[in-house]
N, C-alpha and C positions, 0 to 999 in steps of 0.2 A: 504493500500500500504506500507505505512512506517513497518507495523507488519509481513507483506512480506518478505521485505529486511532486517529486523535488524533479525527477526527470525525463521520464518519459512525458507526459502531459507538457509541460513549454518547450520541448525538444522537437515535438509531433506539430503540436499549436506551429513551430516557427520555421520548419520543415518547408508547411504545407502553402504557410500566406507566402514565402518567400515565392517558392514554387509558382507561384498565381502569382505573385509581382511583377514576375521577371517581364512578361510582354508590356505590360507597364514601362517602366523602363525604357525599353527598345521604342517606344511609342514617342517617349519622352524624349528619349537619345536623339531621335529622326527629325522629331518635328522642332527640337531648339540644336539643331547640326551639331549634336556629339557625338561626333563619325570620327574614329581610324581610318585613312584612307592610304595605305601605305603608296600609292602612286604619288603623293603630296607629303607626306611623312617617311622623308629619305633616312630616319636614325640607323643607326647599322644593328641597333638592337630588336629590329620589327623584324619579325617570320611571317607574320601574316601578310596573306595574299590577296584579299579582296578588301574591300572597306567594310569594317565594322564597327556596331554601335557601340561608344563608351557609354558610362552613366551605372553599370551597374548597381554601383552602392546606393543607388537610390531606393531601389524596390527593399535590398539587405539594410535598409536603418530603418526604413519604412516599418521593418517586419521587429529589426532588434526593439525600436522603441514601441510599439503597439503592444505587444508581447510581454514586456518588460511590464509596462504600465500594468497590463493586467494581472500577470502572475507575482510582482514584487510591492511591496509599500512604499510608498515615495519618500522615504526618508533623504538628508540632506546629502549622504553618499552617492542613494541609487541619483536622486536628479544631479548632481553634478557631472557622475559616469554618463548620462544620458545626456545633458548638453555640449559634454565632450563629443561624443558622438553626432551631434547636431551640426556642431560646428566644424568639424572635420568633413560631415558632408555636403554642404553648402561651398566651403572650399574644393572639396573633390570634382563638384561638379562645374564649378569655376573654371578649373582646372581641363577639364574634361573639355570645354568649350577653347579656352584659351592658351592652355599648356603655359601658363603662369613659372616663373624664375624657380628655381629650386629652394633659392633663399627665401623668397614670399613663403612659400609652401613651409619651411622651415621654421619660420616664424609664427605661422598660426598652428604648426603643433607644437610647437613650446608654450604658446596659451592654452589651447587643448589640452596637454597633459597638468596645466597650471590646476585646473577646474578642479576634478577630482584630490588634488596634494590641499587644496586651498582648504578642503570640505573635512580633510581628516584625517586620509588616506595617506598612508607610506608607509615607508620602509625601516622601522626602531631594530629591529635585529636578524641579522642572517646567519645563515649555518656556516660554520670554519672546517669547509671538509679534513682540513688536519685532525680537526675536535673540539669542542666547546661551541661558544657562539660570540660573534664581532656586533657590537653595540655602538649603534649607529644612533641612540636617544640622546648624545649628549652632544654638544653644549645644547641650552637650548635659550631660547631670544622670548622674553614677556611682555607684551603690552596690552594698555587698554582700549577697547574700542567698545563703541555703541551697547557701550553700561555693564560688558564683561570684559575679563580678564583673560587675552589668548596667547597662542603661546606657535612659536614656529622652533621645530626639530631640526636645526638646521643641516648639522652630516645626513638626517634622514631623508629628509624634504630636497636635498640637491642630487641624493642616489635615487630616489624616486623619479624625479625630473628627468634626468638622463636617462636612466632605465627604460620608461616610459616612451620619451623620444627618440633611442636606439633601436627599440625594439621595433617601433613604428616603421622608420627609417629600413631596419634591416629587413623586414618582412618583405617591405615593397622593392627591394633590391635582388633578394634571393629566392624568395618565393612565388613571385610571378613572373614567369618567362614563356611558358607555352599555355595553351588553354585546358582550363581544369585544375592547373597545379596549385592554382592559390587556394580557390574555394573546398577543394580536396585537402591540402595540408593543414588550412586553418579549422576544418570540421573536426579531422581526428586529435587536432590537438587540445580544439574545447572539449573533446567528449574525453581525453584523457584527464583533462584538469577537472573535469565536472567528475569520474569515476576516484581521484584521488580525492576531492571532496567531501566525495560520496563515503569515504573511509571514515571520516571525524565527524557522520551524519546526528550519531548524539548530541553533538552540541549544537543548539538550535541556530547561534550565530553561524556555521557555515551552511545555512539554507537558504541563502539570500546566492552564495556564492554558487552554489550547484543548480541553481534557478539558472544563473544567469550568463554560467559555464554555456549550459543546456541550451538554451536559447541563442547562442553565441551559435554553438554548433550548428543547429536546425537551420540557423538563415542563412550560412554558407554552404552545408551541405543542399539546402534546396535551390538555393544558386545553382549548383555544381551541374543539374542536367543542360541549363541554357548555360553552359560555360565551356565544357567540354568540346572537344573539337568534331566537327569545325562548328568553332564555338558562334552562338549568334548574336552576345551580347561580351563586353569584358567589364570586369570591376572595377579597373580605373584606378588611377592613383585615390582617388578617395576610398573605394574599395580596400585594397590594401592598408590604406593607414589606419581604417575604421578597423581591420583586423586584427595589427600589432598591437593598436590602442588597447583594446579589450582585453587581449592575451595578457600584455601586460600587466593589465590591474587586476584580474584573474590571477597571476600567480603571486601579488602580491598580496592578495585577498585572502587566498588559502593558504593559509599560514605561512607564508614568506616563502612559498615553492618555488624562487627565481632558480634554481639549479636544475631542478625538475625539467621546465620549462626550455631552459640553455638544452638539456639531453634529448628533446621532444624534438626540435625544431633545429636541430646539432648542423642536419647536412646543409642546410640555407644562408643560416647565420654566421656557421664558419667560411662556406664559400663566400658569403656578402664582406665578411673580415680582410679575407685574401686578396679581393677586387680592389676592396681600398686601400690594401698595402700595396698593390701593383701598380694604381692609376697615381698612387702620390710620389712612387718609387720612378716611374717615368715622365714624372711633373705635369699630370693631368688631374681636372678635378675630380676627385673621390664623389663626386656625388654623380659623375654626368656617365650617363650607362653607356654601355661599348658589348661588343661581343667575347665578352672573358666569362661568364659566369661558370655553373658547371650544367646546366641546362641546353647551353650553347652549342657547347662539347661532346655532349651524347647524343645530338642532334648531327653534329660533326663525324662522330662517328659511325651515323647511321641509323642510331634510334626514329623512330614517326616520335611525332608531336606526342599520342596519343599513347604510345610505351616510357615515354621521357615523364608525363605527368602519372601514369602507373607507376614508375620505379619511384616518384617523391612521395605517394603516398604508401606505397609497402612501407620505404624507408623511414617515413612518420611514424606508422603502424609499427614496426617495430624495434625504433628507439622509446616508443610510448610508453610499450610492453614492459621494456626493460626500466624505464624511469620510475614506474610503478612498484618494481619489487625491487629494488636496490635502496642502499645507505648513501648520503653525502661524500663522505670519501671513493664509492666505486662511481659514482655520477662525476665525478674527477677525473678517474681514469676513463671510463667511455666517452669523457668531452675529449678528453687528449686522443684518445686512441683513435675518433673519428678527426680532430684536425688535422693527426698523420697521416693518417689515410688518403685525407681529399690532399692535403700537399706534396704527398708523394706523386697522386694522379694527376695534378699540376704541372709537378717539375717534368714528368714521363709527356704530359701533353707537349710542353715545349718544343720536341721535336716532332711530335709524331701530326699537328697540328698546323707546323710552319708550311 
């Protein structure tokens, strides 16, 4: 019953409206020109071949915030998570019209991620996979305002901030490259943080968190059939951000799971790591996309679009698995053990590539 309510039921609910969104969207994409047309869009980072509609994220907030509204209580937390998300997609789809500077973009998810930190949210203490735990509560900064007394964490409130806007960042960098691969990897990796949740369901405070896991899940995995190749709508840089955005406050929700979360999303983040060591190491900018990812590269080598975003969600499915049953220290070694990996298949690409 209780696995009913906290997840199946808004995971189903957000499944289904996303599902029904999507031509939505496409409707919306068409008739205010948020078309990919890669004949006019020369980036060396486009594979697609015919023009298609951006906008995604519209129908996927449509659904996150409808959803939300009904299955959670609008406490000061959830509506500031939800105007984050408001505001991210208002810009996305700005975005989506105008391909706006990377710095613009940059800056209003540094407000974004502000929303949620402002309301209460962060990051006081994380796991030392050596052992113990690193306390991130102190110093902390007091004043008065509007007839109480508050208080900003500052070590917390600036790892939160970053956090928040890295993850953002790195998601839309490493995880969207072919069609299906976002809405696919951001699904299983809400439903992994929603099932870790689901572990500490006694305590009634992580019920808000497995609610909204759940729902997180359901409107990208019901994205994911109008996404799929050949996909007939994409989720857009708003898309994407609306997804790191959530993941992130997601794992800092459920009990400080940022490790978790780092071993979920391992092969993206590390490859999006590596890009930006390479574009700074050859004096270009780390934010401006190119064809180096590792999506690129198995497409390079012959993978269809549609086996390239199969191998990122096995590969989600299972680092998930294992993120679930391991300690802090082996969540260590499996982060290292997959940045070896992919930078060995890096260094081996160099030649095999040129």
């Amino acid at each position: 019953m209780q696995f009913t309510y906290l997840f199946l039921a808004p995971f189903t609910s957000a499944f289904v409206l996303s599902l029904i969104l999507a031509p939505l969207s496409i409707y919306f994409a068409r008739r205010f020109h948020l078309i990919d047309d890669p004949k006019t869009n020369k980036h060396p980072k486009v594979i697609h071949t015919v023009a298609t509609p951006r906008g995604g994220v519209l129908g996927i907030s449509i659904t996150l915030l409808l959803v939300s509204l009904f299955f959670l209580p609008l406490d000061s937390h959830i509506a500031a998570i939800l105007a984050g998300v408001l505001l991210l997609t208002v810009m996305g789809l700005i975005d989506d019209r105008f391909n706006l500077s990377p710095y613009i973009r940059l800056f209003f998810q540094f407000i974004a991620a502000a929303l949620p930190i402002a309301s209460g949210i962060g990051i006081a203490y994380i796991s030392n996979p050596l052992g113990g735990i690193i306390d991130l509560s102190q110093p902390q900064f007091s004043f008065f305002l509007l007839g109480e007394v508050r208080t900003i964490w500052i070590l917390s409130d600036i790892f939160a901030l970053f956090w928040i806007v890295s993850l953002m960042n790195f998601t839309n960098m490493g995880a969207k490259g072919v069609p299906g691969q976002l809405s696919g990897v951001v699904g299983i990796a809400a439903v992994v943080v929603a099932l870790l949740s689901l572990q500490f369901s006694a305590d009634i405070a992580e019920w808000p968190v497995i609610i909204l896991a759940s729902i997180t899940a359901g409107a990208y995995l019901g994205f994911l059939p109008w996404h799929i190749h050949p996909q007939r709508i994409m989720p857009g840089f708003g898309g994407s951000t609306v997804a790191g955005y959530l993941l992130a406050i997601l794992a800092i929700l459920t009990t400080t799971k940022v490790g978790t979360l780092l071993v979920v999303l391992g092969v993206p983040l590390i490859d999006t790591m590596y890009q930006i060591i390479r574009r700074i190491s050859q004096k270009k900018s780390p934010v401006w996309g190119d064809r180096g990812h590792l999506h690129h590269k198995l497409i390079d080598l012959g993978l269809s679009q549609e086996k390239t975003a199969v191998f990122y969600w096995l590969v989600t499915a299972l680092l998930g698995t294992i993120a679930l049953n391991i300690h802090a220290v082996d969540k260590l070694y499996t982060i290292l053990g997959v940045t070896a990996l992919l930078g060995g298949f890096f260094i081996w690409g160099k030649t095999r590539f040129k």
